[in-house]
N, C-alpha and C positions, 0 to 999 in steps of 0.2 A: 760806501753804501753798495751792496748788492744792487742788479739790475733788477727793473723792476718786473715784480711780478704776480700779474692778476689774483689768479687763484689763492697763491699766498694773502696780496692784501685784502682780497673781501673775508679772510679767516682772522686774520689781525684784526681789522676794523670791525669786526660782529654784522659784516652784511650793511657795513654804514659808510665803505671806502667811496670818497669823491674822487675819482683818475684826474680828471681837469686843474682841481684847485689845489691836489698833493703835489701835481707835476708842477703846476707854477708856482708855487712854494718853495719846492726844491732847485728849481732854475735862478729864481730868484737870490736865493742861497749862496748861488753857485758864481753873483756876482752879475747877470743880467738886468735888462730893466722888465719889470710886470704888474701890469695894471694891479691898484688896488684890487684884492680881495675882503669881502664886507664879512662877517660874520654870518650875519644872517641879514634877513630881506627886511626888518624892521630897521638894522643899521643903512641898508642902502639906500631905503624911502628918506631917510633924514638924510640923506648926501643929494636927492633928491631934493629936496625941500631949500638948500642954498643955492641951487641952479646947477646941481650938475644933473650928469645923466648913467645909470649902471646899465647893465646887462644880465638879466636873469639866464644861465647855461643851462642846456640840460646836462646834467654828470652822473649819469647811470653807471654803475660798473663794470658792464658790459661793453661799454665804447671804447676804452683802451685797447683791445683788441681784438678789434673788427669790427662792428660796424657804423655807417654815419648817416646823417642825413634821417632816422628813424625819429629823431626827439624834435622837438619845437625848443628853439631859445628863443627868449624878448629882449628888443631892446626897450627899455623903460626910460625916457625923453617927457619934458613939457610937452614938447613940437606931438609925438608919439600918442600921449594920452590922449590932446587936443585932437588929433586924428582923428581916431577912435569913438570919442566921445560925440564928437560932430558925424559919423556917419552910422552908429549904433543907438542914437535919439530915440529911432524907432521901434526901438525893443527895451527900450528902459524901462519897460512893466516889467519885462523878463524878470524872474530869478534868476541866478546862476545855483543850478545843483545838477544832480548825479542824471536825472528825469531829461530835463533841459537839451545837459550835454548829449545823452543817447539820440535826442530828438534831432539836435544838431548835425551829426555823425551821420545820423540814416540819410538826411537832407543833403550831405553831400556827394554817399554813396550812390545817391538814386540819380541823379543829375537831371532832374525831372520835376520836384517840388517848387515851384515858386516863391520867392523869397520875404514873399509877405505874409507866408505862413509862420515862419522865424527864421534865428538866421541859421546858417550852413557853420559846420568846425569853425571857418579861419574865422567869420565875424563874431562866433561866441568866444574866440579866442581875442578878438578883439576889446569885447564888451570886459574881460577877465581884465585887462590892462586899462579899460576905460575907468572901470572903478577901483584901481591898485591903490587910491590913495583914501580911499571912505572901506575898505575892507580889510575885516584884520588881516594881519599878514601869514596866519596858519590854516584860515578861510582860502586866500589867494593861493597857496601852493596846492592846497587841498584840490581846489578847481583843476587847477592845471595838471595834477598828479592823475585825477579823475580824465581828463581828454585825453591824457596819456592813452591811461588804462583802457578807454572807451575805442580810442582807434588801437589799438594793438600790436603797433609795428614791433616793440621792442622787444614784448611776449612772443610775437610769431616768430621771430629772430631765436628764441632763447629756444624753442620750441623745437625748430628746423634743425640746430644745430646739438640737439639733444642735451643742452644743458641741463645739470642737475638742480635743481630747484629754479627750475624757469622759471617761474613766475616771481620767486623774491627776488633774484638776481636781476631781473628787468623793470623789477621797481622804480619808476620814477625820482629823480634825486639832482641837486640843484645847487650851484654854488652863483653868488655874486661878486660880479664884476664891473669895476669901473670901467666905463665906456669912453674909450678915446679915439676921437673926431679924426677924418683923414684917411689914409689909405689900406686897407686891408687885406693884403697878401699871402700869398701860401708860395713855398719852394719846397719844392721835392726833388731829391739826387734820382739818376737814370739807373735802373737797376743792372746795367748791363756792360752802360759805357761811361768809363772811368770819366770823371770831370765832369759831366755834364749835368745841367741842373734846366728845370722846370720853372717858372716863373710866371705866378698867376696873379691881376689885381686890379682891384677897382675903389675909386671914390664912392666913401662910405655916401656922402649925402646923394652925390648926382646919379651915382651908377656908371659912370664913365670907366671905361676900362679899356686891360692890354694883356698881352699874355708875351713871354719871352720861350726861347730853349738857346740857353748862353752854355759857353765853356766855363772852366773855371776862372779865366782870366777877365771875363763878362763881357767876352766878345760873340754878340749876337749872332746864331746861326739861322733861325728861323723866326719871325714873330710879328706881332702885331702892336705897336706901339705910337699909334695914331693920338690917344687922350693921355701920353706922357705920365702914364702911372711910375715908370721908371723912368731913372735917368743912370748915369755911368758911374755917382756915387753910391747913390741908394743899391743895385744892381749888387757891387762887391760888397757894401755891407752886410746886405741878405744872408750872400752867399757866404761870408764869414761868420754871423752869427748862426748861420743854418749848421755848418761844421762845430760850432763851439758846444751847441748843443745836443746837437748828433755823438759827440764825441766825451762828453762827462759820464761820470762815472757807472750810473745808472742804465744809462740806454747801451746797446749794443751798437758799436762804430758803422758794423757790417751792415747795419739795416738800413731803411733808404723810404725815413719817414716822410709824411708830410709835414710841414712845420706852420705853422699860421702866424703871421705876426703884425704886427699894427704900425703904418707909417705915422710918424703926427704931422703937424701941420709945420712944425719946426727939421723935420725930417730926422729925427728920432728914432730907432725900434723898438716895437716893445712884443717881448712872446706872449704870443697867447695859448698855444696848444700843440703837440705835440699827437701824432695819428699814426699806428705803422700801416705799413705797406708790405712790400717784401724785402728780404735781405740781399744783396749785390750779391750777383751772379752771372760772370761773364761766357762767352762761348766761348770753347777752346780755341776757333779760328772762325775765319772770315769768311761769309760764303759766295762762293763763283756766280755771279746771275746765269751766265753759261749754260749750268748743269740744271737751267728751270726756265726749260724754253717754253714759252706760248705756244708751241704749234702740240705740245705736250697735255693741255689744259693749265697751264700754271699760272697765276697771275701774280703780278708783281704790287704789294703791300705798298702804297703812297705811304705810309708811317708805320714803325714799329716801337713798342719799347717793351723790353726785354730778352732775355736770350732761350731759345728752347731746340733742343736738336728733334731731327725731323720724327714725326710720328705721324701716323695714321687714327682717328676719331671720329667721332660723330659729332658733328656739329646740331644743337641745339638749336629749331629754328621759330619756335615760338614758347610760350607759359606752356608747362607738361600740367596737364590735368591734374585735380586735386592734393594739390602739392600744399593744403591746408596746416597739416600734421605731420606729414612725411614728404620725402624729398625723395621722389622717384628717379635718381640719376646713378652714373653710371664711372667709375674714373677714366673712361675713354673719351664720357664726353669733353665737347667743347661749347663755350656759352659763343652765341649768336644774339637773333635780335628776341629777348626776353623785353615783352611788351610791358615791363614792369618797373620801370627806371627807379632809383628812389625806395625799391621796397625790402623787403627782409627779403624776398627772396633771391632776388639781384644780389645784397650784399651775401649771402648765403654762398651763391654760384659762385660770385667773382674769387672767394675765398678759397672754395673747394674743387675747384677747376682751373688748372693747370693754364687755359690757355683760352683769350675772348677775340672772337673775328666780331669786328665794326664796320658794316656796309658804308660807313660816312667818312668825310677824309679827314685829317689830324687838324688841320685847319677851323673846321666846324666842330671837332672833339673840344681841342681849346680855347674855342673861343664860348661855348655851352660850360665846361670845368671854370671859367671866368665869369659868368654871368651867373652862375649859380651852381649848388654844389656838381649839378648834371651828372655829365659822364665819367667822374672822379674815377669812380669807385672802378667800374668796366676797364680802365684806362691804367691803371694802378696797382691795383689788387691782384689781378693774375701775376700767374708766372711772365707769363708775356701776351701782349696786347697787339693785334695788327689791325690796320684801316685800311680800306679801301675807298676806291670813289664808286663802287658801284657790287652789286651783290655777286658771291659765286658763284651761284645756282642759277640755271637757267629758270626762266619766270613758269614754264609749264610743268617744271620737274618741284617745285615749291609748291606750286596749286596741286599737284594729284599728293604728293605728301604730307599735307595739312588735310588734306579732306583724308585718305587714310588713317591720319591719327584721330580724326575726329573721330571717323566710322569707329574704331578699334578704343580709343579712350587709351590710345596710348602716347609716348611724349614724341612730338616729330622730328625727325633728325634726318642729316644723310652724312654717308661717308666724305670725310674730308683728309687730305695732308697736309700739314701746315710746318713751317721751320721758320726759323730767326735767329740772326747773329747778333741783335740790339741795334744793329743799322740796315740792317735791308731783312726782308723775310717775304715769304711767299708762299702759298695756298693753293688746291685747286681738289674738285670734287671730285672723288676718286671711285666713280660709279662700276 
């Protein structure tokens, strides 16, 4: 099997490719463990119906490469509906339609409406799952395809990045999945430094979590593993089946995905998805802290990952004005603090931008990428990503900068240098 590839299969597939459900299909294939996939949502309600619990994905064909965090999955649970049902009582007059949902969406844009007016996105989102079991099942995606559409992340995405038929191509689209109890993980290879892996995860029920950065021997170099989401088995499994799958026929060896996978309760794995990132890419050599002295303006990166040899940029220091339709950037720049975590446009920059400075330390990165999708993408997605514990810019040269671009309605930036060997890297504004 050829590796895979986007464009080709939404031509194959007439615009109907699932990336999520084809890839665990094929892994599955390949001799892996992977949760039940349902046919459709009418099969999962009856798997529902004997006590178990699925997972509604979102599987847009756009997500395979690039971006996340844009779509809404559900988990669909007894416990779940019950939720739901008991805290959206109060809108059980509601319909759910097209009217409803927009009503929704503006309620939450505005942060200002009072919620006994209706509810906001996540509780008509809620109400959609509260009635999954009294609604037909081409009604229930219908809704959801409609929130989709209503909040528009995936079209904004499709938009920015001038994809040719943005709008079908960001079409809402949905595979199911059986839902297995236990620990939900992600490992990602360093793009930089050989052997080293990323270790993200938390209990599916409680939320208890830990984040690791192991070798490949799963000897812990930096982490947090206070609620024992790993242990020194589980650890080299990870990171064996993260290679096994990295490594088949399909994916590119070179690349240095995300991988998601599901611990059970018997300590089992099982994959769930498959994310790229970028392809491994080391520095030629090691660099001298020496040659990046402080009394220079240079500060030294608390964390880096990836490798990039020194260059000069503009660093990006907040949202560039109406970046609705176009993407007013530059290949010099560099992404900064884009007040946008989570949106098209984040995934947009992280992808098209070489290089992300993080005023926060790697510490607070991982432990936010553990709790929630957070700082993934910022962290991941560039060429190389540095943190610091504190910003570059002096606080008075950021305030006349921001009010300039306000004045001007242009995007704010200042000059920066930045460099990275994958283990040390360093910055400083280069006024």
């Amino acid at each position: 099997m050829t590796e895979f590839n986007a464009a080709d299969a939404w031509q194959l597939k007439e615009g109907l490719w699932r990336p999520k459900q084809e890839i665990g299909d094929y892994v599955e294939d390949s001799g892996l463990p992977v949760p039940r996939r349902f046919n459709d949502l009418e099969e999962a309600l009856g798997h529902l119906s004997t006590g178990g619990a699925f997972i509604i994905r979102s599987d847009c064909a756009l997500e395979y490469d690039g971006p996340s965090g844009l779509m809404d999955s559900y988990v669909v649970s007894s416990k779940e509906i019950a939720f739901y049902k008991q805290y959206t009582e109060i809108y059980s007059h509601l319909p759910i339609n097209e009217d409803e949902i927009q009503a929704a969406v503006a309620r939450q844009n505005s942060y200002s409406q009072p919620q006994d007016e209706g509810p906001d996105a996540f509780w008509m989102s809620g109400m959609i799952i509260a009635r999954i079991q009294a609604t037909d099942p081409a009604a229930t995606l219908e809704a959801m395809a409609t929130m989709e559409n209503v909040l528009g992340s995936m079209h904004h995405y499709a938009t920015l990045i001038g994809e040719v038929d943005a709008r079908a191509k960001a079409t809402p689209s949905y595979s199911f999945w059986e839902y297995i109890p236990g620990r939900n993980i992600k490992v990602v290879a360093d793009s930089a430094v050989a052997g080293q892996y990323y270790l993200f995860g938390k209990y599916s029920e409680s939320g208890r979590r830990s984040w690791l950065v192991v070798n490949s021997e799963g000897v812990v170099i930096n982490g947090d593993n206070q609620d024992q989401v790993f242990s020194g088995g589980n650890i080299s499994d990870a990171i064996r089946t993260y290679e096994t799958v990295r490594n088949l026929p399909a994916f590119n060896p070179a690349h240095c995905p995300v991988v998601e996978m599901q611990i059970d309760d018997e300590d089992a794995l099982w994959f769930l998805q498959y994310h790229k990132t970028r392809d491994f890419y080391p520095h030629p050599e090691r660099l001298n802290a020496d040659d990046f002295d402080v009394s220079e303006g240079w500060l030294a990166a608390a964390g880096v990952r990836g490798a990039i040899a020194p260059r000069k940029a503009d660093l990006i220091l907040a949202n560039p004005p109406g970046y609705g339709h176009t993407l007013p950037i530059e290949p010099n720049h560099v992404i900064g603090d884009v007040y946008a975590r989570g949106s098209a446009l984040t995934e947009v920059l992280c992808r098209k931008l070489a290089v992300c400075v993080i005023p926060i330390t790697p510490e607070r990165i991982f432990d936010d990428i553990t709790a929630s999708h957070g700082l993934s993408s910022e962290w991941f997605k560039p060429k190389a990503s540095l943190a610091f514990d504190r910003r570059l810019e002096p606080r008075d040269l950021l305030k006349s900068v921001l009010l300039e671009a306000r004045q001007n309605g242009t995007v704010p930036t200042i000059p920066v240098e930045v460099v990275s060997d994958g283990h040390q890297g360093f910055a400083r504004v280069a006024m």
